[in-house]
GULOSE-689311 format. One record per residue (C-alpha): y, z, x; residue number from 1. Coordinates in Angstrom, 3 decimals, padded with zeros to 6 digits, always signed. Last residue first. Example, Ala and Ser with C-alpha at 12.3 -4.5 7.8 and 13.67 -1.06 7.14 Angstrom:
2
<node><v>-001.060</v><w>+007.140</w><u>+013.670</u><pos>2</pos></node>
<node><v>-004.500</v><w>+007.800</w><u>+012.300</u><pos>1</pos></node>
***
This chain:
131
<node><v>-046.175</v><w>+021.636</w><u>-009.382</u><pos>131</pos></node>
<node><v>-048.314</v><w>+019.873</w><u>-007.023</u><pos>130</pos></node>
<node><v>-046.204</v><w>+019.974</w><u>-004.064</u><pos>129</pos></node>
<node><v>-046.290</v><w>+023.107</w><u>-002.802</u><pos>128</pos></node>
<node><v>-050.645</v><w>+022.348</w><u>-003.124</u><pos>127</pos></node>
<node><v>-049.974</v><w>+019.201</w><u>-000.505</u><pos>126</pos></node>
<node><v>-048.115</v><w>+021.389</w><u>+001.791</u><pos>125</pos></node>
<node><v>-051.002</v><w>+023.991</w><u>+001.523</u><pos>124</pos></node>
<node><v>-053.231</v><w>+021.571</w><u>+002.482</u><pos>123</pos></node>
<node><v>-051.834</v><w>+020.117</w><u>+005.491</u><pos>122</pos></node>
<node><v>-050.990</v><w>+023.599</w><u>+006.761</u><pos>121</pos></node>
<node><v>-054.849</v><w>+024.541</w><u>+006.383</u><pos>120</pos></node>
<node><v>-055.961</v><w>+020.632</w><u>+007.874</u><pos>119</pos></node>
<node><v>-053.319</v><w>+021.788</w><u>+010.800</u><pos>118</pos></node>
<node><v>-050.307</v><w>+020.075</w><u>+011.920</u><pos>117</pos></node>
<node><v>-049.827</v><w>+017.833</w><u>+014.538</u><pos>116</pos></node>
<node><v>-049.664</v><w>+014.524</w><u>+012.429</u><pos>115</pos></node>
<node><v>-046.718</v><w>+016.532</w><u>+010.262</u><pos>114</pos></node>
<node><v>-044.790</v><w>+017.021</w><u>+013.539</u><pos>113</pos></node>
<node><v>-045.618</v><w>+013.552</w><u>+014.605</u><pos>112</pos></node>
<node><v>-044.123</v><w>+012.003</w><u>+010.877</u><pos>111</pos></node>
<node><v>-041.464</v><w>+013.994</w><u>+011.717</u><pos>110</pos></node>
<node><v>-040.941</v><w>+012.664</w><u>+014.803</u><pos>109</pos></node>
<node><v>-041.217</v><w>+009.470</w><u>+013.939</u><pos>108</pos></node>
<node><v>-038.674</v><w>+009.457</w><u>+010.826</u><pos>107</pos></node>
<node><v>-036.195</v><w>+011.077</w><u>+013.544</u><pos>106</pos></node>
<node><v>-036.619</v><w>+008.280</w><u>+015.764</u><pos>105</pos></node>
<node><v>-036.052</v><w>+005.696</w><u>+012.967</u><pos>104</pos></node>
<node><v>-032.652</v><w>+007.723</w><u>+011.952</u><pos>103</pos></node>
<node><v>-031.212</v><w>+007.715</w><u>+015.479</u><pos>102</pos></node>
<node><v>-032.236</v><w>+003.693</w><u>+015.503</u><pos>101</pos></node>
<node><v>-030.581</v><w>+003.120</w><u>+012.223</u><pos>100</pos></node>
<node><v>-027.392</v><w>+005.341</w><u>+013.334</u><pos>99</pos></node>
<node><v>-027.307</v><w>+003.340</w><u>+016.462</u><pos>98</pos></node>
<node><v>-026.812</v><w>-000.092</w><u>+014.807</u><pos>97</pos></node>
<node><v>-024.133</v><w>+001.349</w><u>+012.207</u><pos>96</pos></node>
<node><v>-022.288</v><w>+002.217</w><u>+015.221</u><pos>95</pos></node>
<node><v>-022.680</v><w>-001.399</w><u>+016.690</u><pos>94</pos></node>
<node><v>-021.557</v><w>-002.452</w><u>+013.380</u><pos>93</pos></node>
<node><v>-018.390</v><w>-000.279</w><u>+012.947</u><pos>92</pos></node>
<node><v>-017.418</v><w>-001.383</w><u>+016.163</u><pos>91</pos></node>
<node><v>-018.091</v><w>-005.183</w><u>+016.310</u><pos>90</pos></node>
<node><v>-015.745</v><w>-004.964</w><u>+012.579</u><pos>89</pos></node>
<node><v>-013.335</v><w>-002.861</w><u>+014.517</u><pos>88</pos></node>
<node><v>-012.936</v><w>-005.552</w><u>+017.237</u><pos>87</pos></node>
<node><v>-012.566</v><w>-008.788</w><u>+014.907</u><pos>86</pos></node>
<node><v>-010.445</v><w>-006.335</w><u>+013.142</u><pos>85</pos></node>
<node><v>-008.153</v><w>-005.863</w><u>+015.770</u><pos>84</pos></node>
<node><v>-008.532</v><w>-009.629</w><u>+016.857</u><pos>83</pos></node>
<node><v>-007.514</v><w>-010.966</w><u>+013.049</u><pos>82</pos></node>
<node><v>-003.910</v><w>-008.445</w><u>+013.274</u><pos>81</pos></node>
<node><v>-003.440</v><w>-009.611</w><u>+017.029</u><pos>80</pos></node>
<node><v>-004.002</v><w>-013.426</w><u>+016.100</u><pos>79</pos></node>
<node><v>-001.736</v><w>-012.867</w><u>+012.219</u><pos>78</pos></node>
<node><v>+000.639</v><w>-011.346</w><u>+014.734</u><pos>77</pos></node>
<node><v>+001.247</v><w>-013.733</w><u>+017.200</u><pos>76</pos></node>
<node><v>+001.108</v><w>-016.907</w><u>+014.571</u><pos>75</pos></node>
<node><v>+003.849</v><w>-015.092</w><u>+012.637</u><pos>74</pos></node>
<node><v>+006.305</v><w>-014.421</w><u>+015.957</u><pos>73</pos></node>
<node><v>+005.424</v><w>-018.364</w><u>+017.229</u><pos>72</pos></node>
<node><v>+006.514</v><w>-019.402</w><u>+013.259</u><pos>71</pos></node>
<node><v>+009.643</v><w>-017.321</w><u>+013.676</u><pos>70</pos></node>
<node><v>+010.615</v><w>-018.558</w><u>+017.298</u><pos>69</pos></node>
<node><v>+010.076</v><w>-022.160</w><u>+015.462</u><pos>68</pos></node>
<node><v>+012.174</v><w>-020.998</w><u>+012.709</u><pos>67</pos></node>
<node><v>+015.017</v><w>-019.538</w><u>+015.076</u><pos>66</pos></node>
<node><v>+014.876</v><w>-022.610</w><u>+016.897</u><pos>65</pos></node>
<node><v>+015.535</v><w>-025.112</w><u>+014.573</u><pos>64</pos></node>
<node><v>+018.438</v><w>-022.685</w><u>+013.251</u><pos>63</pos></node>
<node><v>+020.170</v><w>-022.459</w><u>+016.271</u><pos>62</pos></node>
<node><v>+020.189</v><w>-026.229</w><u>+017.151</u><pos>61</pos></node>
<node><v>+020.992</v><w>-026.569</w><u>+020.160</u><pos>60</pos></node>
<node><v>+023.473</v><w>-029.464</w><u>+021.075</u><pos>59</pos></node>
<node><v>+025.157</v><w>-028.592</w><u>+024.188</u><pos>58</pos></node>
<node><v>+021.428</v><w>-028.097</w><u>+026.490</u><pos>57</pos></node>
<node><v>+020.000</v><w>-031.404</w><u>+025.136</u><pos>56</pos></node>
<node><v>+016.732</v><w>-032.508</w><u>+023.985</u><pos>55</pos></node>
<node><v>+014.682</v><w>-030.249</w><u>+026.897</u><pos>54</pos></node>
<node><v>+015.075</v><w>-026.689</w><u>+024.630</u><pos>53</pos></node>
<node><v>+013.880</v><w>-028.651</w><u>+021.730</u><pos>52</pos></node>
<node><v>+011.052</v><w>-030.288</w><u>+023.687</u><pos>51</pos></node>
<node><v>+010.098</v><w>-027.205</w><u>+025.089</u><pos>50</pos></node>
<node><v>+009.976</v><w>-025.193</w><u>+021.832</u><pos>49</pos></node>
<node><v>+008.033</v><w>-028.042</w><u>+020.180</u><pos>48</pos></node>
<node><v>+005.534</v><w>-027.615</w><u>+023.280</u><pos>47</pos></node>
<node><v>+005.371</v><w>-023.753</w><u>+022.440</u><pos>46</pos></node>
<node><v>+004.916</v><w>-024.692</w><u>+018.637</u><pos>45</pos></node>
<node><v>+001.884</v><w>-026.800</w><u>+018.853</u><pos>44</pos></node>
<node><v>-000.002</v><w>-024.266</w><u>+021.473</u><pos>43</pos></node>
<node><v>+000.536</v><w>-021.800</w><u>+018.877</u><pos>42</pos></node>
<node><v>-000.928</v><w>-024.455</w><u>+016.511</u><pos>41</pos></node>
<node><v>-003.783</v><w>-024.664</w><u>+018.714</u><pos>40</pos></node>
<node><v>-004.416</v><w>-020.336</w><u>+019.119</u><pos>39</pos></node>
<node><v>-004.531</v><w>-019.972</w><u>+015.185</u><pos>38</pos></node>
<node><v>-007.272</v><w>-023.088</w><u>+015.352</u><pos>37</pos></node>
<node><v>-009.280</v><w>-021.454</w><u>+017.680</u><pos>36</pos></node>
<node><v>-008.843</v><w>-017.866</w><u>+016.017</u><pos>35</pos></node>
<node><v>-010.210</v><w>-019.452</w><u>+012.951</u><pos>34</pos></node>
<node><v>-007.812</v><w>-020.517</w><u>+009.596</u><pos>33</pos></node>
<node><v>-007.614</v><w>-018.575</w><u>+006.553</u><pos>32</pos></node>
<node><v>-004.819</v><w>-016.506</w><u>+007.750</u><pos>31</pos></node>
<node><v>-002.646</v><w>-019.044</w><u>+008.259</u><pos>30</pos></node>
<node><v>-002.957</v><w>-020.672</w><u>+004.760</u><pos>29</pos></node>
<node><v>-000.836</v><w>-017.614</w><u>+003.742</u><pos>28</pos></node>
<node><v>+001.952</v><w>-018.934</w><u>+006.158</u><pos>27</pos></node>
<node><v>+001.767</v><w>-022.411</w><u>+004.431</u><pos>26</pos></node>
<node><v>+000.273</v><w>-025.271</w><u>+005.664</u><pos>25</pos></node>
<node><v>+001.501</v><w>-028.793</w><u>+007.232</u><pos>24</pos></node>
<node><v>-000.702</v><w>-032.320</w><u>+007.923</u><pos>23</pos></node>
<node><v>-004.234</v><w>-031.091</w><u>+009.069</u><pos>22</pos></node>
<node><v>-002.406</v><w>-028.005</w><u>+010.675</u><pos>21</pos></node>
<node><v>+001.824</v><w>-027.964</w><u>+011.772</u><pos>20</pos></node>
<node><v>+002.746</v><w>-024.891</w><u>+009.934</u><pos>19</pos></node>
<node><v>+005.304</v><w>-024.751</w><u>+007.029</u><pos>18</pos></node>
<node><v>+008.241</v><w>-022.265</w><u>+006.975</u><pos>17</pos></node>
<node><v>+009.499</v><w>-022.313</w><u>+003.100</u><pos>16</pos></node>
<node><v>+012.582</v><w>-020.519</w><u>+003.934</u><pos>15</pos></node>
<node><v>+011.905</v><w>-017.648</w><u>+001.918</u><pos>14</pos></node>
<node><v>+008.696</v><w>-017.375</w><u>+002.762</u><pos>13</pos></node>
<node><v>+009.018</v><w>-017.398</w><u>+006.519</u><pos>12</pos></node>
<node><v>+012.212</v><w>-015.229</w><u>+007.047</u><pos>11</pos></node>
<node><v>+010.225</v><w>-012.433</w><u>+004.471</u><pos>10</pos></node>
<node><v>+007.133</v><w>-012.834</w><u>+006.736</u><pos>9</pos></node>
<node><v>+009.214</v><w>-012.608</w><u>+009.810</u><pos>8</pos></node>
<node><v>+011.162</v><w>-009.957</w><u>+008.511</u><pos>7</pos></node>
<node><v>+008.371</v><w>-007.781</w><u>+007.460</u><pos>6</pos></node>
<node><v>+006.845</v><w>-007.906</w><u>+011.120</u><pos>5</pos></node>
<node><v>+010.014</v><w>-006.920</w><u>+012.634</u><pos>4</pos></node>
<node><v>+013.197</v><w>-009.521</w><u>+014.355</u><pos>3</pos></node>
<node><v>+013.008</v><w>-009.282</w><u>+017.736</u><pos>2</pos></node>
<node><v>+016.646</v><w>-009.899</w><u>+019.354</u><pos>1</pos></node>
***
């Protein structure tokens, strides 16, 4: 019983679902805060899961532990969502990388072509441009 992405959020706000950082923090606090953090108050929840599910096996409280199975959902996604564009962002800049270097080479070869060109092409390039 998964709930979706919108439901979590919608589960989250409308219950006021506070996260366990530096005293408590809202959901939109969460995305503010480094993988490293993201991953400890993940690591917060699991152990609150374990201690609810060791308290007693009669007396579960549903509700505790559809907000904590919220708040693990939430910390999931803002991680994947953060990792994806962790990854797009190394993307975009290693292709940004080899587009520089393409464009450098090209500059140099040009700049060879016009080295290896003769004083009479040299000159009538510079008269095209005098206009």
């Amino acid at each position: 019983k998964t709930m979706r992405v919108e439901n979590i959020f919608e589960y989250a706000v409308r219950n006021k679902v506070r996260f366990p950082f530096k005293g408590m923090i809202s959901v939109e606090d969460l995305w503010d805060l480094s993988l490293t953090n993201l991953d400890s108050i993940y690591k917060t929840l699991n152990k609150q899961v374990k201690q609810s599910e060791e308290e007693s096996l009669l007396s579960t409280s549903a509700n505790v532990n559809t907000e904590l199975e919220v708040k693990i959902a939430i910390i999931k996604h803002i991680v994947s969502v953060k990792l994806t564009e962790k990854e797009n962002a190394e993307k975009a800049a290693a292709k940004k990388a080899q587009k520089q270097k393409i464009m450098s080479i090209i500059a140099t070869k040009e700049n060879e072509a016009l080295q290896n060109s003769s004083i009479e092409e040299l000159n009538k390039m510079l008269d095209e441009l005098e206009v």
